[in-house]
C-alpha positions, 0 to 999 in steps of 0.5 A: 450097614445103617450109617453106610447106606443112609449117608451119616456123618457126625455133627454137633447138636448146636442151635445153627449159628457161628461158634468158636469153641476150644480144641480141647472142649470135648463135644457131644455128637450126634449122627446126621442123615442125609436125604439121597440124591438120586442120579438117573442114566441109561446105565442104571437099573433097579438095584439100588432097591433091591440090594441096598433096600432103597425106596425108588420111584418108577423106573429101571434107570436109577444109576447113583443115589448120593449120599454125602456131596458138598459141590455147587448147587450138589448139596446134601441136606440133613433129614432130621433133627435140630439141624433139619434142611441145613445144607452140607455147604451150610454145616461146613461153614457154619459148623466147621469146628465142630466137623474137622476140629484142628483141620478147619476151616475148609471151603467144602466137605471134601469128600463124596460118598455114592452108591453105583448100580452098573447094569451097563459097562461104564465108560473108560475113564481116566481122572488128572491128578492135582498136578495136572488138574491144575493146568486145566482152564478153569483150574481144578483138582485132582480125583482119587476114588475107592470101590468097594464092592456090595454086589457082583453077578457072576462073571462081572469084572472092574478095569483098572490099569493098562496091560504091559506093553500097551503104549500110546500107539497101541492105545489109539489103534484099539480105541480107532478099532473099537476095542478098547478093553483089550488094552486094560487089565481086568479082574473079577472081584467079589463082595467085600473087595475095596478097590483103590484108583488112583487119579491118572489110573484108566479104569471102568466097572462093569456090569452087574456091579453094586459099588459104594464109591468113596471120592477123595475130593470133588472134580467134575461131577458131571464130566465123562472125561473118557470113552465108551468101550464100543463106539467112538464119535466126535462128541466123544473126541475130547474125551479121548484127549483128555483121558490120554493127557491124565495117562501122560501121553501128551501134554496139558499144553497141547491140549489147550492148543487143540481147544 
């Protein structure tokens, strides 16, 4: 589980400059460590530590520790070796022959990879697909994103999906009540459990979760697009348009409109 907690993707052994080397030429490799990023929320605990053996500083709010992440001013940098201190965006560019052989060039690592550490429910989330990410101003992509479960207390569950018979009506009437989890179908995983989510699928981890999260592509890092379980405020409002927009129960121009 080395490679998977410190973040190693495979990179060529090259003095950092510009090449363009053959499809055919078989490169030598070598495996490249990231320095973590690491996110603080009041939702985190100290679990990143204590499960995945990680060295944290003071505090019991360490939420996320990035480990793969190529958005922006999100730049993973390469702790050791020739290419020490080199960025991914920087690997990317510089290294794209040797990153994604016959698929590149591409703008960015396409991928992110994260641990979670849920000491609170998250919020209800709902990511848009290409389609309608889109029509988004400024437009975006989509977000698929994939679970799998290194820690789970008993009794902890995952949301994903709604339960049949819950419409748009009964979505809006749970949300104004405050009890939102009643319309989503939940479960109980255990460690080792890979949980596909699709953009457009509502879903949230509870808490008591160590999740390693693998995102298919990077869209709005940062962007609750969602509600918490038990309040709903004004700040909260768009969210709550938008997660109905991605669930297909109003359209991309009305909300627009309602911007």
């Amino acid at each position: 589980m080395g490679d998977l907690v410190h973040g190693n993707i495979m990179a060529g052994a090259c003095r950092r400059r510009p090449i363009n080397i053959p499809e055919a030429r078989v490169l030598l490799l070598y495996p490249i460590r990231f320095e973590p990023m690491y996110r603080r929320y009041l939702w985190g605990g100290r679990r990143l530590a204590t499960v995945l053996g990680k060295s944290l500083g003071d505090g019991d709010d360490f939420a996320e520790s990035w480990e793969v992440v190529d958005h922006g001013a999100d730049q993973s940098r390469v702790a050791a070796g020739p290419l020490r201190g080199n960025t991914l965006r920087e690997l990317v560019s510089d290294r794209g022959q040797e990153l994604f052989g016959r698929h590149a060039p591409q703008p960015q690592f396409p991928l992110l990879f994260k641990f979670l550490d849920a000491q609170q429910n998250l919020s209800v989330q709902v990511h848009p697909d290409n389609q309608q990410a889109a029509k988004l101003d400024p437009p975006d992509l989509g977000k698929s994103e994939a679970w799998i479960i290194l820690h789970a207390e008993p009794g902890s569950v995952i949301y994903a999906g709604l339960k049949r018979g819950f419409d748009r009506a009964a979505l809006e009437r749970e949300v104004d009540r405050n009890t939102t989890a009643l319309c989503l179908h939940r479960f109980e995983p255990k460690v080792g459990d890979c949980i596909f989510i699709p953009a457009g699928t509502v879903h949230a981890l509870g808490a008591g979760l160590v999740v390693a999260v693998l995102l298919a592509i990077v869209f709005g890092l940062d962007l609750a697009v969602g509600f918490p379980f038990h309040r709903v405020s004004k700040v909260m409002d768009i969210g709550c348009v938008v997660c109905a927009a991605a669930l297909g129960y109003i359209s991309w121009m009305t909300l627009k409109e309602q911007k």
